[in-house]
N, C-alpha and C positions, 0 to 999 in steps of 0.2 A: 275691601271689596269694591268700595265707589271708587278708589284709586284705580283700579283695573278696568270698570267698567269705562272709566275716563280715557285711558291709556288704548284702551282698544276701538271705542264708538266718540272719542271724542271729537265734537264739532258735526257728528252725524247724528239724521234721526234714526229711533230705529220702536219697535215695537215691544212694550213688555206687557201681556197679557193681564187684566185680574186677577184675583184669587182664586175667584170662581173656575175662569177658563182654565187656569193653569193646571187644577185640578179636575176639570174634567178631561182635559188633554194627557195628564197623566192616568188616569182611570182608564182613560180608551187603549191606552198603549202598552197598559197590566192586562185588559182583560185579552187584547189581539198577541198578548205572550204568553196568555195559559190557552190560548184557542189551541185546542188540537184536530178539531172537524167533526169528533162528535158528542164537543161537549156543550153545545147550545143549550139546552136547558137546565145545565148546573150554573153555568156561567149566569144565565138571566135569574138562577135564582137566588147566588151566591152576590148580583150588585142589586138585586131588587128592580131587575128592569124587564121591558117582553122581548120575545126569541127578537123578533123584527127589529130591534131597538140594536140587538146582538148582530144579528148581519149588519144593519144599515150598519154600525162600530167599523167587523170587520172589513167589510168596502172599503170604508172611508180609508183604513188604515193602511190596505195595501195598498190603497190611490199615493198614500204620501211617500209610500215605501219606494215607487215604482218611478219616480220624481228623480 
């Protein structure tokens, strides 16, 4: 894997995220793949978080989408 990582970025910077981020960047991008429109409140209840937390998600997600 670090032979690839080298072969591909070598002599470049580049960004590798925390543990943390990575996994909330993964979390956002499960929850904007079961979004169907009207499942905001199962979703907010199924990550433990509020509806608002679930829009602000999906915004953010299809800002990245839209990229």
């Amino acid at each position: 894997m670090i032979r690839a990582l080298a072969v591909h970025y070598g002599g470049r910077a580049f960004y590798l995220p925390s543990n943390y981020r990575l996994d909330l960047a993964l979390r956002d991008a499960r929850i904007y793949a079961e979004f169907s429109g009207g499942n905001i409140r199962n979703l907010a209840e199924n990550y433990q978080l509020t509806r608002q937390q679930i829009y602000s998600i999906i915004t953010a997600q299809r800002a990245l989408r839209k990229k």
